[in-house]
N, C-alpha and C positions, 0 to 999 in steps of 0.2 A: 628309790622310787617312793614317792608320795603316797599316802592313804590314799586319795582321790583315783591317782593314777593304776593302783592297785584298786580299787572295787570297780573300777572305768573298762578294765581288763578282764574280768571274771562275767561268768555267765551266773546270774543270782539265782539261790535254790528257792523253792515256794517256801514261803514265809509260813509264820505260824498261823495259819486259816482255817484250825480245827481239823477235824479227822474227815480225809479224803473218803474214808470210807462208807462214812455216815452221811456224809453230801452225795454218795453216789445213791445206797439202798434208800436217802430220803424221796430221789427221783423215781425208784423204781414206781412203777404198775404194783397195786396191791397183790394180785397174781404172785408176781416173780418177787416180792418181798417174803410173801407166807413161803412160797417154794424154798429161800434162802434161809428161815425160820427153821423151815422142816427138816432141812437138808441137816441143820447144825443140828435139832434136836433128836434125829436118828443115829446123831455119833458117824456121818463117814468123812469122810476125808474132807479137811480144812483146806490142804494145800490143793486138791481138785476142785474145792469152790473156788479157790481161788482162780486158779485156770483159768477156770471157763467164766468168774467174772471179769479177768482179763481180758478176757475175744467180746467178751458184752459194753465194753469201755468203762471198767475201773481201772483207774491211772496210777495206780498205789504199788510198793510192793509186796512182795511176802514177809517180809517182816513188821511193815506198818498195818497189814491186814491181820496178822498175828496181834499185835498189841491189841488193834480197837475189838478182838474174838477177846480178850483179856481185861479190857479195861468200858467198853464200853458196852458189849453186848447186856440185852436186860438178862440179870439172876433167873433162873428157873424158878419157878416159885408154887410149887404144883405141894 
């Protein structure tokens, strides 16, 4: 089987188009952004925001929402 004929046969993963997750909180409502701020600055559960950003349409998973809580949220800086 040919290269061609093999990438012809596959369903293509999303390319690298930055962090799904920060295209999603750039669309929130200021509202539901500070709420997702707040939520993470109270310390509760990562993987519950995650949840219920899921039923809200974040299209990510638990682990790429894990990385951008690691590599992309802003420092505390208080």
């Amino acid at each position: 089987m040919s290269l061609q004929q093999r990438l012809a046969a596959v369903q293509p993963s999303r390319g690298n188009t930055g962090c799904v997750t920060c295209q999603y909180l750039e669309g929130l409502p200021e509202a539901d952004r500070k709420a997702f701020d707040d939520w993470l600055a109270a310390g509760y559960s990562q993987i519950q925001l995650w949840e219920i950003c899921t039923e809200e349409g974040l299209t990510v998973g638990d682990s790429g929402f894990r990385n951008h809580l690691r590599h992309h949220r802003p420092s505390d800086e208080s």
